[in-house]
VOKE-161814 format. One record per atom (N, C-alpha, C): residue number from 0; residue in three letters; atom name; x, y, z. Coordinates in nm, 3 decimals, m for minus. Example, Ala and Ser with C-alpha at 12.3 -4.5 7.8 and 13.67 -1.06 7.14 Angstrom:
2
<atom 0; ALA; N; <1.319; m0.569; 0.780>> <atom 0; ALA; CA; <1.230; m0.450; 0.780>> <atom 0; ALA; C; <1.320; m0.330; 0.780>> <atom 1; SER; N; <1.285; m0.225; 0.708>> <atom 1; SER; CA; <1.367; m0.106; 0.714>> <atom 1; SER; C; <1.290; 0.003; 0.787>> 
END
This chain:
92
<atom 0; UNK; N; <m5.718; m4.194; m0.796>> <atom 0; UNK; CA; <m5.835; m4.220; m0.713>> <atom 0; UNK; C; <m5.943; m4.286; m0.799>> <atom 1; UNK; N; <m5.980; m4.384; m0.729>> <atom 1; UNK; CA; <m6.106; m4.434; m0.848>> <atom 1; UNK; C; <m6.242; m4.413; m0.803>> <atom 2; UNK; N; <m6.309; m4.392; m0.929>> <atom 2; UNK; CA; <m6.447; m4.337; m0.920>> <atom 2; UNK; C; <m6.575; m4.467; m0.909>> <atom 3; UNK; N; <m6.626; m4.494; m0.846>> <atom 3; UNK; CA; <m6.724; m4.586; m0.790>> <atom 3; UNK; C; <m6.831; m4.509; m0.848>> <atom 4; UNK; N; <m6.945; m4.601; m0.921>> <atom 4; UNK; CA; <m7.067; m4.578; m0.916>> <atom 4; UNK; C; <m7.157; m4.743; m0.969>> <atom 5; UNK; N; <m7.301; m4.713; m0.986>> <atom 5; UNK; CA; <m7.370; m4.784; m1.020>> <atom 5; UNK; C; <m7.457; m4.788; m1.111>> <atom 6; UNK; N; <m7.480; m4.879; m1.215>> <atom 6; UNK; CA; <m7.591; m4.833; m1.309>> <atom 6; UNK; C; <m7.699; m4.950; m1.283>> <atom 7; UNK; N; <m7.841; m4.904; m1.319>> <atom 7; UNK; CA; <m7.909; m5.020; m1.305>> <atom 7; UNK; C; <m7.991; m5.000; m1.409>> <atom 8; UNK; N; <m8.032; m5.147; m1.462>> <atom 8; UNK; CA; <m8.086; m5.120; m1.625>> <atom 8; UNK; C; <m8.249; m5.241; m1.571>> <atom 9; UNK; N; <m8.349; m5.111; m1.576>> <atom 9; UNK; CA; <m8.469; m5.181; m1.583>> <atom 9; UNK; C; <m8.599; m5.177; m1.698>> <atom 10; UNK; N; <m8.730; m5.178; m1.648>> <atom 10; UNK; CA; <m8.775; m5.178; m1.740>> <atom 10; UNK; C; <m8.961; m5.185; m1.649>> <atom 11; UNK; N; <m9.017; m5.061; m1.726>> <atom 11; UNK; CA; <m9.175; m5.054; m1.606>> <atom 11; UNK; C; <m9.209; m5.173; m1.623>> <atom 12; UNK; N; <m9.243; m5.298; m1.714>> <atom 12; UNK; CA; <m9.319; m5.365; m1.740>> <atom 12; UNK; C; <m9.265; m5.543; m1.627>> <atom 13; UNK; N; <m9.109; m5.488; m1.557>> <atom 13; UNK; CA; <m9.058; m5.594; m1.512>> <atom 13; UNK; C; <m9.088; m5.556; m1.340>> <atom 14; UNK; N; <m9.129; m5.698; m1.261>> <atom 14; UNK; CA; <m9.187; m5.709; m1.103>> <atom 14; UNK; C; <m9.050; m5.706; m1.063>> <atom 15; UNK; N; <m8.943; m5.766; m1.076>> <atom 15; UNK; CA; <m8.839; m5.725; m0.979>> <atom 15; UNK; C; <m8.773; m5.619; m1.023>> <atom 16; UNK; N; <m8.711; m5.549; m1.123>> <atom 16; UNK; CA; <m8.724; m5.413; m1.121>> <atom 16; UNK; C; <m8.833; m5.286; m1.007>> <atom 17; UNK; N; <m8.966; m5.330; m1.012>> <atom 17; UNK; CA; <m8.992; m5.249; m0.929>> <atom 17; UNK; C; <m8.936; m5.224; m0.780>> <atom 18; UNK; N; <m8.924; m5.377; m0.741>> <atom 18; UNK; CA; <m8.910; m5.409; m0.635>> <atom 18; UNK; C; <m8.749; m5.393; m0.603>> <atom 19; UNK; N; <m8.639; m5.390; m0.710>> <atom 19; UNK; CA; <m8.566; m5.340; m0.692>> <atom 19; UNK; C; <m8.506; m5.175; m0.696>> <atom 20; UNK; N; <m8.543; m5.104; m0.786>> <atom 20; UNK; CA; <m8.552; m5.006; m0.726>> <atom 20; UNK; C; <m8.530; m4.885; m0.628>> <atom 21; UNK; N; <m8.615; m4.852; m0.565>> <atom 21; UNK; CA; <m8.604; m4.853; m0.409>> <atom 21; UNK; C; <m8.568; m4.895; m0.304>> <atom 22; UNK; N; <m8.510; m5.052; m0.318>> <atom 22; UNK; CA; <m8.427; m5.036; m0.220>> <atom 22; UNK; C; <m8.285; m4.996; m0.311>> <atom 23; UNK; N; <m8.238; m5.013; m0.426>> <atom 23; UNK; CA; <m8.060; m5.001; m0.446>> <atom 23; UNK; C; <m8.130; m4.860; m0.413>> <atom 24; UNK; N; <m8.235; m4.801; m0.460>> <atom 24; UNK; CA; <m8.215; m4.637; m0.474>> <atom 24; UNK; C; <m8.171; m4.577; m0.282>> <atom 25; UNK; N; <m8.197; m4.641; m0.210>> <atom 25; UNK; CA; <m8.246; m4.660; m0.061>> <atom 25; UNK; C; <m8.098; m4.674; m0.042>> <atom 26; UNK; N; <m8.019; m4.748; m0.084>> <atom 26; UNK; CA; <m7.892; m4.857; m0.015>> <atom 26; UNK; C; <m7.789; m4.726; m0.072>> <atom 27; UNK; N; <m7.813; m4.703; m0.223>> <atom 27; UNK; CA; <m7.740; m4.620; m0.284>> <atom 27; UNK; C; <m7.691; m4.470; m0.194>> <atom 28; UNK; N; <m7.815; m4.431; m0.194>> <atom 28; UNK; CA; <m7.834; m4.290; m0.095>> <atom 28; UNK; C; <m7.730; m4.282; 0.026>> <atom 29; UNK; N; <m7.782; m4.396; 0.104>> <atom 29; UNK; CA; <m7.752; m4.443; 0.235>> <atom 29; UNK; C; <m7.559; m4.414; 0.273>> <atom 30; UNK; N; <m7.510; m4.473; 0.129>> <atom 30; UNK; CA; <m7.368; m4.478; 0.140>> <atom 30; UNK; C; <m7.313; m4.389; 0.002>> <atom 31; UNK; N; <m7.400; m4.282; 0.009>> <atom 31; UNK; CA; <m7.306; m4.156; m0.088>> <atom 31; UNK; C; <m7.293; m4.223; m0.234>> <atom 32; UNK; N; <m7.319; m4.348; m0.262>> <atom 32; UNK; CA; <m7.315; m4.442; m0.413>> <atom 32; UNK; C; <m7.349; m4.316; m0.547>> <atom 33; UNK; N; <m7.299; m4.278; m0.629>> <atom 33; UNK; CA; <m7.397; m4.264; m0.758>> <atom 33; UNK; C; <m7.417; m4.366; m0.835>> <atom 34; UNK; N; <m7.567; m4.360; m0.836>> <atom 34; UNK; CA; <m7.657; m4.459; m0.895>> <atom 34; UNK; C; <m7.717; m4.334; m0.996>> <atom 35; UNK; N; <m7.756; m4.440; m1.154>> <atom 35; UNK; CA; <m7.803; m4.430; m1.232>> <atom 35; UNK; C; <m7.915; m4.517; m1.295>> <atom 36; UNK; N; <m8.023; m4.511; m1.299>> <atom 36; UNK; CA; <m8.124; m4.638; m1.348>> <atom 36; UNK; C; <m8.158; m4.598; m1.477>> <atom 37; UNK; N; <m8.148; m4.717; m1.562>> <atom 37; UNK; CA; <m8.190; m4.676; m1.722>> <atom 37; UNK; C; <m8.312; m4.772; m1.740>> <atom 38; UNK; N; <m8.421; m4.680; m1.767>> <atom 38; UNK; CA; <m8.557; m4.729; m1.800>> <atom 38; UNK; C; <m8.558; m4.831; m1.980>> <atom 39; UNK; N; <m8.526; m4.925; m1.965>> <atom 39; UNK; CA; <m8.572; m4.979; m2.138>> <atom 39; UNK; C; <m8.607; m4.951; m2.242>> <atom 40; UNK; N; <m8.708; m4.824; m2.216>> <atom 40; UNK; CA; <m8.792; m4.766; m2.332>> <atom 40; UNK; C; <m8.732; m4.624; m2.360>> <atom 41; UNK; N; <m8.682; m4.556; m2.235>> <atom 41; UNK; CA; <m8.646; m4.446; m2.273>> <atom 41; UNK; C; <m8.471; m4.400; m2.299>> <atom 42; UNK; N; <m8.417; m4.571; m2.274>> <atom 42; UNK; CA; <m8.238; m4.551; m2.272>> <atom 42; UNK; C; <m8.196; m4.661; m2.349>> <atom 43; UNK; N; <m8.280; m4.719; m2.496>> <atom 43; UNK; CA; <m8.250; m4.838; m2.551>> <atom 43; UNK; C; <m8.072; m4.789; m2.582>> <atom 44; UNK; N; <m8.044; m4.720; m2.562>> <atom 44; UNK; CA; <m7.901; m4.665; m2.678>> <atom 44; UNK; C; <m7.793; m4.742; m2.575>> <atom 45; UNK; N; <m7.824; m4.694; m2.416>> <atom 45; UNK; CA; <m7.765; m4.746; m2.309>> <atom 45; UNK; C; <m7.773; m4.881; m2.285>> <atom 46; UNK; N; <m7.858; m4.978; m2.282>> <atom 46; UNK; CA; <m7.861; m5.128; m2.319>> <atom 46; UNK; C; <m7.783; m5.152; m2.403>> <atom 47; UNK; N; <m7.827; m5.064; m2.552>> <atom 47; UNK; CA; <m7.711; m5.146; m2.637>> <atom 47; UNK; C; <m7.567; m5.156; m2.573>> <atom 48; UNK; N; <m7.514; m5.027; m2.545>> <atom 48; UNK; CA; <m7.380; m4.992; m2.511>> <atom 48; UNK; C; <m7.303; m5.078; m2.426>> <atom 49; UNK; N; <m7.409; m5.083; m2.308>> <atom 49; UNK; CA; <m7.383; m5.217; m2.197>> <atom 49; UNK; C; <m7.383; m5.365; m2.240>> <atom 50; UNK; N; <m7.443; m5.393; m2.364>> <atom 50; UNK; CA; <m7.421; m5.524; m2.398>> <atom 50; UNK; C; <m7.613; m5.563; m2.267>> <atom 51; UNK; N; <m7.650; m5.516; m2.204>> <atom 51; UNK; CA; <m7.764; m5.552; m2.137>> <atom 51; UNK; C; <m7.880; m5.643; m2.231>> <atom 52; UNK; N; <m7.905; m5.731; m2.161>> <atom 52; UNK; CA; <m8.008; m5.858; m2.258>> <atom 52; UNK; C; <m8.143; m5.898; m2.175>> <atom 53; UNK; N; <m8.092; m5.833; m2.052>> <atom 53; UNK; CA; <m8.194; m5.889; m1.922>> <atom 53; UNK; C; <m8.201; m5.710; m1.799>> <atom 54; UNK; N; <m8.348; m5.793; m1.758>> <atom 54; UNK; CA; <m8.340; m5.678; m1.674>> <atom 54; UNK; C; <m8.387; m5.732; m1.546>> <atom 55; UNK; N; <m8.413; m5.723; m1.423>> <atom 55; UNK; CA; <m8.281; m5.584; m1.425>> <atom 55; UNK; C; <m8.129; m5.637; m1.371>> <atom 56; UNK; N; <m8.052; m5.546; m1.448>> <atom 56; UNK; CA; <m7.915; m5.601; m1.411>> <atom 56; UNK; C; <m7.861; m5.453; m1.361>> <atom 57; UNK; N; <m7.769; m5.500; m1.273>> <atom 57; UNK; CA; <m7.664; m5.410; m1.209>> <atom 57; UNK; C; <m7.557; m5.392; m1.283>> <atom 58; UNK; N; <m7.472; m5.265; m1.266>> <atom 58; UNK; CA; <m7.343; m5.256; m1.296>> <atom 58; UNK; C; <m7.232; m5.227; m1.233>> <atom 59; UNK; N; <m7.158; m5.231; m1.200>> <atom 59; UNK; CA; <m7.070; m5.143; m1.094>> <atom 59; UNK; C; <m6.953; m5.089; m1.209>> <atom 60; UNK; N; <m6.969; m4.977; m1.194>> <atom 60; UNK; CA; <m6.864; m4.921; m1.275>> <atom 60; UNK; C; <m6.742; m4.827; m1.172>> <atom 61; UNK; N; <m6.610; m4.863; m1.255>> <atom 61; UNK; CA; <m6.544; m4.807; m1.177>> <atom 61; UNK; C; <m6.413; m4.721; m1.327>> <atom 62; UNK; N; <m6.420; m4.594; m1.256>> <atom 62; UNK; CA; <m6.335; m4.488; m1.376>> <atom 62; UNK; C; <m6.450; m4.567; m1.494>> <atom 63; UNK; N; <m6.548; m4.560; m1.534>> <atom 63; UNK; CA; <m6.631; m4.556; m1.647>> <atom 63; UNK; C; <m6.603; m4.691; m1.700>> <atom 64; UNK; N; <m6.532; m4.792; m1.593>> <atom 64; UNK; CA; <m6.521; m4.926; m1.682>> <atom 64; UNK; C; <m6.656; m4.985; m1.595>> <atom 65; UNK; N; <m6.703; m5.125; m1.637>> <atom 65; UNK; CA; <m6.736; m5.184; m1.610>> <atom 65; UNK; C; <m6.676; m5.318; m1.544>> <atom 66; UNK; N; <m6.677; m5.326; m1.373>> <atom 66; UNK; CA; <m6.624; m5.452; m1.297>> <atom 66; UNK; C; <m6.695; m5.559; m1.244>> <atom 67; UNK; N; <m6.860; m5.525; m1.271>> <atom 67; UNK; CA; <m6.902; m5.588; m1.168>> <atom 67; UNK; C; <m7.048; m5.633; m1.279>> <atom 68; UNK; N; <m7.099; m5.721; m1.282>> <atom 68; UNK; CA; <m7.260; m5.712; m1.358>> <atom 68; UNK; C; <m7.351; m5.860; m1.258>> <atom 69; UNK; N; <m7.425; m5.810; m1.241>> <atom 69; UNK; CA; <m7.575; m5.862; m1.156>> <atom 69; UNK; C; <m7.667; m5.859; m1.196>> <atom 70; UNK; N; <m7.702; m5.979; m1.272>> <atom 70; UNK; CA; <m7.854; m6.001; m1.350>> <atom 70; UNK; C; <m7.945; m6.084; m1.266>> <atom 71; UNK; N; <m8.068; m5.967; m1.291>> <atom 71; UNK; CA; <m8.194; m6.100; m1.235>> <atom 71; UNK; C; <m8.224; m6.006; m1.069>> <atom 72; UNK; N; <m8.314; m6.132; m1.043>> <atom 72; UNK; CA; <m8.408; m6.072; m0.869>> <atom 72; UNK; C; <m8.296; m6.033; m0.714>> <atom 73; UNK; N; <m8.278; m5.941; m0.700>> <atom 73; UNK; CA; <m8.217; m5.911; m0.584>> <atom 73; UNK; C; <m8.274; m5.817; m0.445>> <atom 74; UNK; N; <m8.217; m5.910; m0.342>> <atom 74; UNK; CA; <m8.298; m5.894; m0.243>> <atom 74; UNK; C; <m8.179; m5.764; m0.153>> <atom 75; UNK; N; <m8.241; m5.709; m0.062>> <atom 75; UNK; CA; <m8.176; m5.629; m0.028>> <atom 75; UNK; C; <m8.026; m5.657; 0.048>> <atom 76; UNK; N; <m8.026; m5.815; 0.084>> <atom 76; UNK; CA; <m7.898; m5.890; 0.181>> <atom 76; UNK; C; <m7.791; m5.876; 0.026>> <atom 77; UNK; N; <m7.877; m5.897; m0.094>> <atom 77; UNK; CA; <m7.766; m5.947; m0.155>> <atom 77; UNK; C; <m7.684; m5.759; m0.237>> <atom 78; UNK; N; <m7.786; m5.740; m0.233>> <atom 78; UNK; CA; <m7.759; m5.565; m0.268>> <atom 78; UNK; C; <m7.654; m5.513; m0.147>> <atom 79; UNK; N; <m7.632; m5.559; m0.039>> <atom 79; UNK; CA; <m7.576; m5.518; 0.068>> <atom 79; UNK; C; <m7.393; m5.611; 0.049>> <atom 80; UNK; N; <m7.434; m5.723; m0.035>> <atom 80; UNK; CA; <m7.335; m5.793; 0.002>> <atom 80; UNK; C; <m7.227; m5.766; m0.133>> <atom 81; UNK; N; <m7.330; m5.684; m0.265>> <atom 81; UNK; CA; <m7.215; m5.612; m0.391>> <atom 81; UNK; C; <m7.197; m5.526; m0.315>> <atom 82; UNK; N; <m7.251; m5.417; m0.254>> <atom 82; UNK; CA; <m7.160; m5.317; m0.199>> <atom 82; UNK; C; <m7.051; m5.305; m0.126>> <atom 83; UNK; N; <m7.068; m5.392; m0.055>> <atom 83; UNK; CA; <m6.986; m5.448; 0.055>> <atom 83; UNK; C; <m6.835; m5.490; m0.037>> <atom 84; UNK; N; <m6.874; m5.589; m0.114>> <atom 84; UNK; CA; <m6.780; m5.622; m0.221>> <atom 84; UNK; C; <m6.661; m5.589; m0.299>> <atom 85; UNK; N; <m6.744; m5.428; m0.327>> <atom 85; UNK; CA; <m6.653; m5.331; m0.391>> <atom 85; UNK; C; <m6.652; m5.212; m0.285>> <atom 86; UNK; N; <m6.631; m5.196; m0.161>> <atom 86; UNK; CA; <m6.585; m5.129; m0.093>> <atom 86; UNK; C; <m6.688; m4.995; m0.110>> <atom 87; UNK; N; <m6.848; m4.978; m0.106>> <atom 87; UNK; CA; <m6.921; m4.879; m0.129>> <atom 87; UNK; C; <m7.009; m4.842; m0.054>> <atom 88; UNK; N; <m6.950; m4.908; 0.097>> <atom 88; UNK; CA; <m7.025; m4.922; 0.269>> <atom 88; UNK; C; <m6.973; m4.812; 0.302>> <atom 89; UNK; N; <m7.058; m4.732; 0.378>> <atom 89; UNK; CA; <m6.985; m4.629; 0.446>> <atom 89; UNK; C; <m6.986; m4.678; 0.560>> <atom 90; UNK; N; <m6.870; m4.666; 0.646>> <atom 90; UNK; CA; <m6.839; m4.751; 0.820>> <atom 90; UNK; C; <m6.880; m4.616; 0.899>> <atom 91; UNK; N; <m6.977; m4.686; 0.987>> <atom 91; UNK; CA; <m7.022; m4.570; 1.068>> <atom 91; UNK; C; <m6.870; m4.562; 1.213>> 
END
């Protein structure tokens, strides 16, 4: 069985980080997702690990690999359309 989740690597000082956020945190919820957000200042160890250079970027991890990476401004259609992607919609 494989394990689905999400990491998101931001940073307070970045405008689409904020703005992203709340909604993956929103989208995440919505469809049972575990989501993880790593703040810049307080998870430099986790950037390194991820290879992360930019923020904010997505991850989709699956069994603890990494399948999926999304750098830069995302709007909620397109947050809808990785989930969708990797099968992390719940069908009503």
């Amino acid at each position: 069985m494989t394990n689905k989740k999400i990491y998101v690597f931001t940073s307070v000082t970045c405008s689409p980080c904020r703005t992203l956020k709340p909604l993956i945190t929103d989208y995440a919820n919505l469809n049972d997702v575990p989501l993880t957000i790593f703040d810049m200042d307080a998870n430099r160890e986790e950037f390194l690990a991820h290879n992360v250079r930019g923020v904010p970027t997505i991850l989709v991890m699956e069994n603890d690999k990494e399948v999926d990476r999304v750098i830069g401004h995302q709007t909620y259609s397109s947050i809808d359309q990785l989930f969708k992607k990797w099968n992390l919609v719940n069908e009503l």
